[in-house]
N, CA and C atoms as a LAMMPS dump frame, in Angstrom:
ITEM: TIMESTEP
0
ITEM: NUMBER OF ATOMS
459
ITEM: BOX BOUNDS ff ff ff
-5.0000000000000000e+02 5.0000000000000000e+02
-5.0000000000000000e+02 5.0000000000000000e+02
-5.0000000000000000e+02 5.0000000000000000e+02
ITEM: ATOMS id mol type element x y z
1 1 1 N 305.379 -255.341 -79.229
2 1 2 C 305.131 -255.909 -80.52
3 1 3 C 306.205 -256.922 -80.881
4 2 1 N 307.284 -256.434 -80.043
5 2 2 C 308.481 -257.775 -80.453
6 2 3 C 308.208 -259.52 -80.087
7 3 1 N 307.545 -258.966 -79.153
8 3 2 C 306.98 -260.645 -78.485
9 3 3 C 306.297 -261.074 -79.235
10 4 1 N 305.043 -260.459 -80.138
11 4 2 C 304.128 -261.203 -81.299
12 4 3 C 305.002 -261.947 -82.6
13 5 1 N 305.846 -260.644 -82.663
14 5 2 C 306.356 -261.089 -83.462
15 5 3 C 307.518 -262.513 -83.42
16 6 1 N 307.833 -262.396 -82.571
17 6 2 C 308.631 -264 -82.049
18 6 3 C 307.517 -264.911 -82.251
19 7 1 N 307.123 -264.659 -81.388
20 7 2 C 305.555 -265.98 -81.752
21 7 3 C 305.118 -266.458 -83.339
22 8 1 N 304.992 -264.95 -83.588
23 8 2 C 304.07 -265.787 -85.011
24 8 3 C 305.338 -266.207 -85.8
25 9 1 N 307.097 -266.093 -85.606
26 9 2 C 307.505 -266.734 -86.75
27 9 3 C 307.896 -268.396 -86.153
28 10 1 N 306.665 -268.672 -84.793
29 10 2 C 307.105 -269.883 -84.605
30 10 3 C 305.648 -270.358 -85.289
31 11 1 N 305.282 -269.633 -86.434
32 11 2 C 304.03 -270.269 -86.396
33 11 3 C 302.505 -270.292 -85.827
34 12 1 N 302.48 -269.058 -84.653
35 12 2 C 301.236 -268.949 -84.146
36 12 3 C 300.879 -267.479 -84.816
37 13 1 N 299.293 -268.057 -84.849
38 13 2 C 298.521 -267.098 -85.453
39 13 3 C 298.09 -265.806 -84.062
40 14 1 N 299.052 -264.799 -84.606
41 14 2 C 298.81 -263.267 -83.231
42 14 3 C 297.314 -262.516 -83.456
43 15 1 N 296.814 -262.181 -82.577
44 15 2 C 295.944 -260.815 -83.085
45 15 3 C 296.294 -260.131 -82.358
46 16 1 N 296.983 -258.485 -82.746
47 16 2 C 297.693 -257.892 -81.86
48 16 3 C 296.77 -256.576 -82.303
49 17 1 N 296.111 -255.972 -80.56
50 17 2 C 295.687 -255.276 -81.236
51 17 3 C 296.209 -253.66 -79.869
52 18 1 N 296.892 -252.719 -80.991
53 18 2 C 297.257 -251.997 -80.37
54 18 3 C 295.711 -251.105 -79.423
55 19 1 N 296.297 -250.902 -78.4
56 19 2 C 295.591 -249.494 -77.054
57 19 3 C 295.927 -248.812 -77.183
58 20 1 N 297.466 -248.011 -77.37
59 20 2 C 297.926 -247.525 -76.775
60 20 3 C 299.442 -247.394 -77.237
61 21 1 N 300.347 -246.799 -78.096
62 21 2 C 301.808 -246.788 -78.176
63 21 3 C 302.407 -245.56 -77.737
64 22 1 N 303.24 -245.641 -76.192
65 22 2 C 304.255 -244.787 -76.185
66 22 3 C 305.27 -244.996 -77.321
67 23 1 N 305.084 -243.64 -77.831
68 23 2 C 306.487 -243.421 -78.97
69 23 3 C 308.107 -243.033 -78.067
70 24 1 N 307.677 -242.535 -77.105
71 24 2 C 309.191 -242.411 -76.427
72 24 3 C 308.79 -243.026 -74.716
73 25 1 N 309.899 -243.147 -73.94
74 25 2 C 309.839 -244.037 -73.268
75 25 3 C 310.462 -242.627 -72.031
76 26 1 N 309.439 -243.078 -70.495
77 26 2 C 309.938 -240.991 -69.795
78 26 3 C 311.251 -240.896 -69.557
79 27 1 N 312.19 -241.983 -69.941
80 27 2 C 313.579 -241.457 -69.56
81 27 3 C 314.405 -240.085 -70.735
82 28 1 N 313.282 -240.705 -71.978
83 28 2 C 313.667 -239.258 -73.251
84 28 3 C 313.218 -238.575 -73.021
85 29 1 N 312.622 -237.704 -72.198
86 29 2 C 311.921 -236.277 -71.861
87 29 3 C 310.486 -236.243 -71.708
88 30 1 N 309.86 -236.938 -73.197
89 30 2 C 309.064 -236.686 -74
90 30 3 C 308.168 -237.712 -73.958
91 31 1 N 307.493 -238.309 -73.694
92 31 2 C 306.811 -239.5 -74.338
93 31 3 C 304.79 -239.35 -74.577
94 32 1 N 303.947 -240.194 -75.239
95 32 2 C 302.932 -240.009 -75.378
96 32 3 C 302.769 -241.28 -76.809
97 33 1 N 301.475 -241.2 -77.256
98 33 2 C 301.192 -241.775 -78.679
99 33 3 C 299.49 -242.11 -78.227
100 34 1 N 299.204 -242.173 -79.281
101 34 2 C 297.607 -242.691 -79.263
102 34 3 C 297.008 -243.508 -78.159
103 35 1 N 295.744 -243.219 -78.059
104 35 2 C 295.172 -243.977 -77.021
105 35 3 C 293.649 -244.454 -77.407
106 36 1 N 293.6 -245.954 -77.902
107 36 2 C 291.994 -246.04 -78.027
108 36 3 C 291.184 -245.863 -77.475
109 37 1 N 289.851 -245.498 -77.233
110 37 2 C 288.729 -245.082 -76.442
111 37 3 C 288.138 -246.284 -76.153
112 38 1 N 287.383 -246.819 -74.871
113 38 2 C 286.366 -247.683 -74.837
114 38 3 C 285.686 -248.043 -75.734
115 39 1 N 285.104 -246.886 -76.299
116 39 2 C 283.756 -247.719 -77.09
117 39 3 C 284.389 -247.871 -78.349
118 40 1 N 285.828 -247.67 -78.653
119 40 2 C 286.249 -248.213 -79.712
120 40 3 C 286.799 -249.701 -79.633
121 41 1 N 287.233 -249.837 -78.114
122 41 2 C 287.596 -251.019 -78.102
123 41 3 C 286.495 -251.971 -77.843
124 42 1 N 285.383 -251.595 -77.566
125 42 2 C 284.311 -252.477 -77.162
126 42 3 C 283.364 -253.342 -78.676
127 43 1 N 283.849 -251.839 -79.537
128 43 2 C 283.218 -252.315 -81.262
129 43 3 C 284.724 -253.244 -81.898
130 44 1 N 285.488 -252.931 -81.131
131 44 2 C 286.389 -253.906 -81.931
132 44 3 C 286.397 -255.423 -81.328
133 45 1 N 285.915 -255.884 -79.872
134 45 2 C 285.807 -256.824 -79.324
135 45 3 C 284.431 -257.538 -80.54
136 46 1 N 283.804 -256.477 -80.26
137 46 2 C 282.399 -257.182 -80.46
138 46 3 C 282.663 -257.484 -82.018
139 47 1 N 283.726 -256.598 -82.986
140 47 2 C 283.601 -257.366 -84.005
141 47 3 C 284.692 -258.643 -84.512
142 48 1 N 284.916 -258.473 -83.667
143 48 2 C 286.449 -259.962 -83.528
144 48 3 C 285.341 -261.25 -82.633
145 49 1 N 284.171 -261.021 -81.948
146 49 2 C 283.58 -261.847 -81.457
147 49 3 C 282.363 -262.411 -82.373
148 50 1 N 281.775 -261.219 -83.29
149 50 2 C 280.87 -261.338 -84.469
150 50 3 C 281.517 -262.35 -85.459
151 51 1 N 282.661 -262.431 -85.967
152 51 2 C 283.621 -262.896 -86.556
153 51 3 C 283.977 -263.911 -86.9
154 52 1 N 283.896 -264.812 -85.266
155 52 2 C 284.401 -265.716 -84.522
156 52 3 C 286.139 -265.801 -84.616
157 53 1 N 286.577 -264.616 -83.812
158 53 2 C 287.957 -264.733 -83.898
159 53 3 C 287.781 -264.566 -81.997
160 54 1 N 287.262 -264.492 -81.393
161 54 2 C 287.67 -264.425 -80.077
162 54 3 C 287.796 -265.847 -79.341
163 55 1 N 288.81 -266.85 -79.826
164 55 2 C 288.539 -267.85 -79.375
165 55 3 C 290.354 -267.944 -79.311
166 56 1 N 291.002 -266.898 -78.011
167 56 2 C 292.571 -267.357 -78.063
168 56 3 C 292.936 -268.353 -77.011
169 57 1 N 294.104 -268.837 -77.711
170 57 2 C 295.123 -269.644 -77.165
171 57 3 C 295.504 -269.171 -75.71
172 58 1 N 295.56 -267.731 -75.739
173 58 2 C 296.866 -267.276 -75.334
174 58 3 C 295.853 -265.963 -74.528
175 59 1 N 296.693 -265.242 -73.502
176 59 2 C 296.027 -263.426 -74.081
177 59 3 C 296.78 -263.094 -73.107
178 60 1 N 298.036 -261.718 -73.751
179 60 2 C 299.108 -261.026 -73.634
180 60 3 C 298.55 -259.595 -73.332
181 61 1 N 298.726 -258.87 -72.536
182 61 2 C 298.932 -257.627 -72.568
183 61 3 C 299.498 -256.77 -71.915
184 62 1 N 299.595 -255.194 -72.352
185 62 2 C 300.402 -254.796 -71.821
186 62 3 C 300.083 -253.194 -71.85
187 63 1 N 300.855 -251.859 -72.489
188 63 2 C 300.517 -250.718 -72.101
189 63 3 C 298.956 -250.469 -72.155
190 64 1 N 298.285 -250.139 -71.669
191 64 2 C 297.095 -249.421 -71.881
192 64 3 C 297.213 -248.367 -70.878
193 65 1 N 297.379 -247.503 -71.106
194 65 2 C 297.374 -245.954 -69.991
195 65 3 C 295.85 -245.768 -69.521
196 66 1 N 294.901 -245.41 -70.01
197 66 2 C 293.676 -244.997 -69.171
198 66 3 C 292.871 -246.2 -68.812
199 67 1 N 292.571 -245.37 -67.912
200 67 2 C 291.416 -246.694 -66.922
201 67 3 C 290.347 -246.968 -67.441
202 68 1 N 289.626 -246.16 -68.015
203 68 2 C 288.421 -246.802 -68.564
204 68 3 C 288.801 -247.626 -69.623
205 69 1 N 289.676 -247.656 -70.789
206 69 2 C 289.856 -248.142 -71.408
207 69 3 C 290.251 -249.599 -70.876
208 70 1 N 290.981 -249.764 -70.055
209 70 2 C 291.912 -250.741 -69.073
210 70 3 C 290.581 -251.814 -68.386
211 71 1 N 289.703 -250.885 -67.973
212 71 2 C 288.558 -251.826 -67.577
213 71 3 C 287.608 -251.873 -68.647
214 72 1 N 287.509 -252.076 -69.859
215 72 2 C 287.096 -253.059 -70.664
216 72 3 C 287.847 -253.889 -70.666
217 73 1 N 289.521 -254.034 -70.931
218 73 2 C 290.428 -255.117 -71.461
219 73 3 C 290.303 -256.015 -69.799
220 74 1 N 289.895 -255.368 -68.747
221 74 2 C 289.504 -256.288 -68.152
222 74 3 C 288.26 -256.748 -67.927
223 75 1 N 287.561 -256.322 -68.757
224 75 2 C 286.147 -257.01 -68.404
225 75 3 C 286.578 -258.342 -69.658
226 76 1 N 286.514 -258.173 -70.724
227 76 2 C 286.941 -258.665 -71.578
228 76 3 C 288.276 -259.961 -71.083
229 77 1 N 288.887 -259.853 -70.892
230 77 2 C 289.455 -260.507 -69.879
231 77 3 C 289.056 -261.758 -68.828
232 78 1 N 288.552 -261.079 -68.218
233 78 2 C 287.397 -261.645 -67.177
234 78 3 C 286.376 -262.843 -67.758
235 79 1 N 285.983 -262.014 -68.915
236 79 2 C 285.018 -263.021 -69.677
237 79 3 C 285.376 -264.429 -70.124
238 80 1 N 286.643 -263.997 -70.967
239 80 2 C 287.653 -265.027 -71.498
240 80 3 C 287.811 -265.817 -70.481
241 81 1 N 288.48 -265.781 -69.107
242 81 2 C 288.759 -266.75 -68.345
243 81 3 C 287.542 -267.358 -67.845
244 82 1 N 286.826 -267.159 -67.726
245 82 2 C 285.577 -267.527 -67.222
246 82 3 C 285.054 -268.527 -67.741
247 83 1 N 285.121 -268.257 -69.58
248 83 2 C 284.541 -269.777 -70.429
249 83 3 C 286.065 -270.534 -70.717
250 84 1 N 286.919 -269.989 -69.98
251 84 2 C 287.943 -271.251 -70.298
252 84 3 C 289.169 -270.942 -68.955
253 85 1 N 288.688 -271.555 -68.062
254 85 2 C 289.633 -271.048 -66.611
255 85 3 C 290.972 -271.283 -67.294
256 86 1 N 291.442 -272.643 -68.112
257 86 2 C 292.667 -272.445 -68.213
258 86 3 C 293.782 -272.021 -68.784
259 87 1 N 293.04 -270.95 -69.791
260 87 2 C 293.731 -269.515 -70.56
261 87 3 C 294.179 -269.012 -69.908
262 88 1 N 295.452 -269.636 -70.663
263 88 2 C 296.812 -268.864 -69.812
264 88 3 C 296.885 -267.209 -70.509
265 89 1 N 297.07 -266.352 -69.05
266 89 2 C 297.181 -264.735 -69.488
267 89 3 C 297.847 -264.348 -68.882
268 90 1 N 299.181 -263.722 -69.561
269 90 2 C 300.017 -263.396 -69.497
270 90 3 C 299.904 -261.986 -69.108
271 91 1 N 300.313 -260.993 -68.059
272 91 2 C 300.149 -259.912 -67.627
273 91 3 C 301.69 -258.749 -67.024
274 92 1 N 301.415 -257.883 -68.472
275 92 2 C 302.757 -257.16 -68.418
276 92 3 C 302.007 -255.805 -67.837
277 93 1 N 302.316 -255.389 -66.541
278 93 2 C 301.452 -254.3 -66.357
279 93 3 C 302.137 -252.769 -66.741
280 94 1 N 302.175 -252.402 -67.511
281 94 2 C 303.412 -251.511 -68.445
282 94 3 C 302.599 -250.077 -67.608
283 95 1 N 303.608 -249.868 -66.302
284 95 2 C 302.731 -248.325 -65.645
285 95 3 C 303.703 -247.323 -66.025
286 96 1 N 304.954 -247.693 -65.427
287 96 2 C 306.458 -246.787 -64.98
288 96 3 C 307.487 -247.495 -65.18
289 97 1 N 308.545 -246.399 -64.72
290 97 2 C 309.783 -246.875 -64.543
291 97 3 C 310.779 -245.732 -63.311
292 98 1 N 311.634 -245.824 -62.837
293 98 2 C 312.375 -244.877 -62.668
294 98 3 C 311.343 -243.664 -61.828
295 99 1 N 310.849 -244.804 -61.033
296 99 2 C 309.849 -244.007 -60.039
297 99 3 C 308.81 -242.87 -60.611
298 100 1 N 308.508 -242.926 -62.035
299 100 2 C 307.265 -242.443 -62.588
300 100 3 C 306.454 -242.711 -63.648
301 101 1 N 305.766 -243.03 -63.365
302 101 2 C 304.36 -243.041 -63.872
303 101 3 C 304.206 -242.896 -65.381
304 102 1 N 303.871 -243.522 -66.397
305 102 2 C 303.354 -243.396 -67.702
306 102 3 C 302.427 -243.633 -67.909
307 103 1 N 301.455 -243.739 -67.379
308 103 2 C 300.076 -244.333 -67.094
309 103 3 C 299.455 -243.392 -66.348
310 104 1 N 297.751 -242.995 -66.841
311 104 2 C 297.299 -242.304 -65.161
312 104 3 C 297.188 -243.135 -64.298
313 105 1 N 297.245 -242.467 -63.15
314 105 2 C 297.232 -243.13 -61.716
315 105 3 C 296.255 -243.992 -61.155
316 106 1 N 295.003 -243.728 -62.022
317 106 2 C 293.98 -244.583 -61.716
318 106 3 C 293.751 -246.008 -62.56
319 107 1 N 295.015 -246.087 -63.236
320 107 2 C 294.991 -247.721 -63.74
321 107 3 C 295.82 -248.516 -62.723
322 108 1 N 296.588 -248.127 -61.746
323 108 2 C 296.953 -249.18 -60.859
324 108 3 C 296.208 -250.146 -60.145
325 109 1 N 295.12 -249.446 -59.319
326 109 2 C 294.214 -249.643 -58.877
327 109 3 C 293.486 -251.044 -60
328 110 1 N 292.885 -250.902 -61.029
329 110 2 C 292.86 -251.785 -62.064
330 110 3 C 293.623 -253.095 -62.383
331 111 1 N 294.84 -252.58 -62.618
332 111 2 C 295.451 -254.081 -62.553
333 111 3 C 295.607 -254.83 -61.513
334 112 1 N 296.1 -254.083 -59.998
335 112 2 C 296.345 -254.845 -58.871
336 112 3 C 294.51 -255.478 -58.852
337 113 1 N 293.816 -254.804 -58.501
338 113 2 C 292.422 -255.789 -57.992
339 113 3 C 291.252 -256.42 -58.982
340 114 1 N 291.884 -255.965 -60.26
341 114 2 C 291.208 -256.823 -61.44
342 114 3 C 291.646 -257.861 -62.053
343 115 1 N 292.812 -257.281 -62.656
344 115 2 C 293.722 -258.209 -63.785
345 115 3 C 294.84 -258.815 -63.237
346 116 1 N 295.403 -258.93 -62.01
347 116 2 C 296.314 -259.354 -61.427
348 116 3 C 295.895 -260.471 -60.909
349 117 1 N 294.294 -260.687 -59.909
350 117 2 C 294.004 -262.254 -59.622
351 117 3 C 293.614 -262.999 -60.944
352 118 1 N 293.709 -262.833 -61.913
353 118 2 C 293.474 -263.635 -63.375
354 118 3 C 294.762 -263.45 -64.114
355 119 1 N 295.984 -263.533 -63.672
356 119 2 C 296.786 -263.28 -64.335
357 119 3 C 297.979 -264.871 -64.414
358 120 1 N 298.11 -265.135 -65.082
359 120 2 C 298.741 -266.592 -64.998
360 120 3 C 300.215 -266.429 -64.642
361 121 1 N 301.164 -265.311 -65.382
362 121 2 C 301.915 -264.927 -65.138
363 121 3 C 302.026 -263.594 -65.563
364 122 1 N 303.015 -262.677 -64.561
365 122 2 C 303.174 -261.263 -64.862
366 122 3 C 304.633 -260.698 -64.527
367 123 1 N 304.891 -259.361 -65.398
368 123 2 C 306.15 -259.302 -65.775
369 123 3 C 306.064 -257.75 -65.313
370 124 1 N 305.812 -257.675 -63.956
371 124 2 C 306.352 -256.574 -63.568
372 124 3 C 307.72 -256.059 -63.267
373 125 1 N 308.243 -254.729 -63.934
374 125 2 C 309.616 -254.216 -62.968
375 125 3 C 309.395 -253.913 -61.997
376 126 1 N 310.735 -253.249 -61.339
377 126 2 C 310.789 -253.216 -60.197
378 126 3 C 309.637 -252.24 -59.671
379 127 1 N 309.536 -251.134 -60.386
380 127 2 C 308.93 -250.248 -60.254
381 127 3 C 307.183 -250.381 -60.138
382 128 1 N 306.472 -251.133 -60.855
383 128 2 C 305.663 -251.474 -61.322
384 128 3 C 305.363 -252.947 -59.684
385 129 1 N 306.082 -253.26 -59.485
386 129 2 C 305.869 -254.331 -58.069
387 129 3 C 305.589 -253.309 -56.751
388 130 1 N 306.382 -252.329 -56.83
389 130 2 C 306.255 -251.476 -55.759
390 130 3 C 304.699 -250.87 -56.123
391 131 1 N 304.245 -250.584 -57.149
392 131 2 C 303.094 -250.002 -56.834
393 131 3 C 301.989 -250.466 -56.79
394 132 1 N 301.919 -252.469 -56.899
395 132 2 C 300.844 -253.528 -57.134
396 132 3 C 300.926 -253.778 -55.678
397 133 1 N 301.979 -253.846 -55.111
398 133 2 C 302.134 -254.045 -53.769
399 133 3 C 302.058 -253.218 -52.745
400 134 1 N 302.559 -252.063 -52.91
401 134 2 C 302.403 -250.728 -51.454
402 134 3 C 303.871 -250.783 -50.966
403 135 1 N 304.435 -252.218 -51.361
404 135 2 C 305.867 -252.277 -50.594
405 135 3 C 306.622 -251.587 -51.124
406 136 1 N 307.726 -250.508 -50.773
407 136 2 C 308.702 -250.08 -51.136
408 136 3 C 310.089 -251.328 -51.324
409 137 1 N 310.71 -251.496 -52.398
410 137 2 C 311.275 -252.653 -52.347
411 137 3 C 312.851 -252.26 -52.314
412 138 1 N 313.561 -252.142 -50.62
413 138 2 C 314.703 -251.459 -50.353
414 138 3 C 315.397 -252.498 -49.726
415 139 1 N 314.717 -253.877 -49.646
416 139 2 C 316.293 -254.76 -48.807
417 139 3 C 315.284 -256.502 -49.292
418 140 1 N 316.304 -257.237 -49.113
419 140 2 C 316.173 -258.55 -49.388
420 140 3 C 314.226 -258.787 -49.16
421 141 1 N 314.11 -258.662 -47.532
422 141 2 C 313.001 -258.727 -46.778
423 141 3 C 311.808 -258.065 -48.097
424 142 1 N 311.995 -256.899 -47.932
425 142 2 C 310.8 -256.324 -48.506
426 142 3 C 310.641 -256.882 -50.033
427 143 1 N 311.694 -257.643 -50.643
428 143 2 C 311.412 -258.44 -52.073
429 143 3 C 310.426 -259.186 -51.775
430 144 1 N 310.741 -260.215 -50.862
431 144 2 C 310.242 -261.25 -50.171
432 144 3 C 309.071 -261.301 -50.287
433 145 1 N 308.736 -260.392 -49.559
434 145 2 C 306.999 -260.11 -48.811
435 145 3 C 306.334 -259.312 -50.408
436 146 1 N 307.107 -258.604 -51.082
437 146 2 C 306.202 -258.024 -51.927
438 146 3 C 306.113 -259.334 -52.953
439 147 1 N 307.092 -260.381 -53.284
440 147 2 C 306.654 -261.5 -53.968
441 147 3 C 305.734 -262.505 -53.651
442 148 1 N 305.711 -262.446 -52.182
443 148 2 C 304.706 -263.331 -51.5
444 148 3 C 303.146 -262.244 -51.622
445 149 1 N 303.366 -261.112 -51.528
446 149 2 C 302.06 -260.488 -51.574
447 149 3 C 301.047 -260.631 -53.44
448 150 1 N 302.386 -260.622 -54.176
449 150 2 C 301.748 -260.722 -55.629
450 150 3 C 301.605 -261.759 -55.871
451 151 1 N 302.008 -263.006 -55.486
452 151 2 C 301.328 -264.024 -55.54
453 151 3 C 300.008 -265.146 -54.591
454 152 1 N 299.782 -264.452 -53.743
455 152 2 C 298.928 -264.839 -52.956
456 152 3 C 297.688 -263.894 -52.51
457 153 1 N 297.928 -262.852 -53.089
458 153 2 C 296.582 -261.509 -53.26
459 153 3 C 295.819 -261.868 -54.442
């Protein structure tokens, strides 16, 4: 939410619409927070498209933990680039850290072969490269190849 908020005090109009907030982050023990459902996000597309607000600049995202939910924001997604190839989309794939998982396991799968070839730029950690890639990332070499693999897959 800090990034919208930079933006809009340069003046751009955000629509930020939460999926999903971890309230704690897994290095505090504890973490979890709400999670929208598909067909909630599908009535909220459709009424931001009823609207005529689905016409962005921009399109940012980032935690969404479950997969079904994850594959609307990429169908949705998908769509967007489609009537405008050169919407730039920005892709934070928010899984892990610290070699685990905050996300179920079946949204990796999702971003690497959905939202990753439509992604203009993406802001994976370290952690989060190792699992778009397969590469374990333990010496110069294996950076290499896993940067050459995320950008040319």
């Amino acid at each position: 939410m800090r990034v919208c908020e930079g933006v809009q005090l340069r003046n751009v109009f955000v629509s930020l619409l939460s999926i999903g907030i971890p309230r704690f982050r897994t290095g505090y023990g504890r973490f979890g927070g709400p999670k929208t459902d598909p067909a909630q996000l599908r009535a909220i597309f459709k009424a931001m498209e009823d609207n005529d607000l689905m016409h962005p600049s921009r399109v940012l995202t980032g935690y969404i933990p479950g997969s079904e939910a994850l594959k609307v924001v990429a169908e949705l997604v998908k769509e967007l680039k489609a009537s405008k190839p050169s919407l730039p989309y920005i892709l934070d794939p928010v899984m892990g850290d610290e070699g685990k998982l905050y996300v179920d396991a079946d949204v990796v799968p999702i971003y690497r072969d959905s939202l990753l070839p439509l992604a203009t730029v993406i802001t994976p950690n370290w952690f989060e490269v190792e699992l778009l890639t397969g590469i374990k990332l333990d010496s110069l070499s294996s950076l290499r190849s896993a940067l050459r693999k995320l950008h040319r897959d």
